[in-house]
Structure formats: C-alpha cells, structure tokens
C-alpha positions as CSV (number, residue, x, y, z in Angstrom):
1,X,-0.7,-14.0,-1.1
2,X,0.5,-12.9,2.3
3,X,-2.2,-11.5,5.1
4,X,-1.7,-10.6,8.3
5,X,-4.1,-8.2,11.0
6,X,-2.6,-6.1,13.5
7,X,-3.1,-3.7,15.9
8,X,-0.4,-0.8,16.1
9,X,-0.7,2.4,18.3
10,X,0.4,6.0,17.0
11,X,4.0,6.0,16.1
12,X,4.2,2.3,15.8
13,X,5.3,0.5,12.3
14,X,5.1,-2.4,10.1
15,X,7.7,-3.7,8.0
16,X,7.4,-5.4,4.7
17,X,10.4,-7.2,3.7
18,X,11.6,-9.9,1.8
19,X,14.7,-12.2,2.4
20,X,16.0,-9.3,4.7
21,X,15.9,-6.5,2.3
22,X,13.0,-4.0,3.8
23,X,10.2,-3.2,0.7
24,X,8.0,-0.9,2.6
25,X,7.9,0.5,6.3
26,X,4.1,1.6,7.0
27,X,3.8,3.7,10.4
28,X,0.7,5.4,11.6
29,X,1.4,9.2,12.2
30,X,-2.5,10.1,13.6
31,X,-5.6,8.8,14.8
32,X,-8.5,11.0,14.6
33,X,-12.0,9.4,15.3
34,X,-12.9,7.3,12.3
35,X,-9.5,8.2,10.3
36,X,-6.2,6.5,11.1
37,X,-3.0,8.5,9.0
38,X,-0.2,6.4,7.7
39,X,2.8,6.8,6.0
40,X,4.4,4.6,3.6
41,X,8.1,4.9,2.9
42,X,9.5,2.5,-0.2
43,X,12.3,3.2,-2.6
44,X,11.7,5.2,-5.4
45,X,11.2,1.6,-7.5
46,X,7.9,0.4,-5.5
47,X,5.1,2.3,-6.6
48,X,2.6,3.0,-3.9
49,X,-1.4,3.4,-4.9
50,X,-5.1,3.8,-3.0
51,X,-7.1,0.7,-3.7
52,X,-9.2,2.8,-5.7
53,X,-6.8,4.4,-8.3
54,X,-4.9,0.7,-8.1
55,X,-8.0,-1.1,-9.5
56,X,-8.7,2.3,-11.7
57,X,-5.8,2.0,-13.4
58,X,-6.2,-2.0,-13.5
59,X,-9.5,-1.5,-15.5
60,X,-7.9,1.3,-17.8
61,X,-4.9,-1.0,-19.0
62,X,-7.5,-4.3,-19.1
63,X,-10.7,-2.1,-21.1
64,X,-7.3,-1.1,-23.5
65,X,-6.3,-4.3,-23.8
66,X,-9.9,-5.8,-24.8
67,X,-9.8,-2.6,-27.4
68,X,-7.1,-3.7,-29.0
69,X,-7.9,-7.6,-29.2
C-alpha cells in the first residue's frame, strides 16, 4: 500500500494517478480552525467513501457473508 504526508495550503491539490492516467484529484477548498474542507473529483467509476461508512459497509458485506456460510 502506498502512503505519503503532506502539507498543502487552501487551493492546493494532490493527484492520485496511476501509469499517467489521473484516478482522483483531492484539493482543499477551506480551512476553518480544527476542520480542513476537501474535495475529491474521480470519474463516475471510482467510488469515493468516509472511513466510517467504508468500514460500515465492509462489516455489512463480511457479517452477510459469515450468515450465509
């Protein structure tokens, strides 16, 4: 898995890509004491998720998946 930490001001972006072709652009849009606004643009093929309704969903499909076993 791929990490990296970095600082960006307002209006500054990161870019994931891969082999040249750009998956998802994240730019911060506001800053606001503890809160830091970003947006994500992807095509409409990359779904984007909070960690928390990622690993939701995760624990939905893998408590189904012990159901059915």
């Amino acid at each position: 898995m791929s990490r990296l930490v970095l600082t960006r001001r307002l209006n500054e972006s990161v870019v994931v890509h891969r082999e040249g072709d750009v998956i998802v652009t994240v730019k911060v849009c506001r800053i606001d004491r503890n809160q830091v606004r970003i947006a994500l643009v992807a095509d409409q093929t990359i779904t984007i998720d909070r960690q928390e309704v990622f690993d939701s969903a995760t624990n939905s499909c893998l408590s189904a998946d012990d159901k059915e076993e």
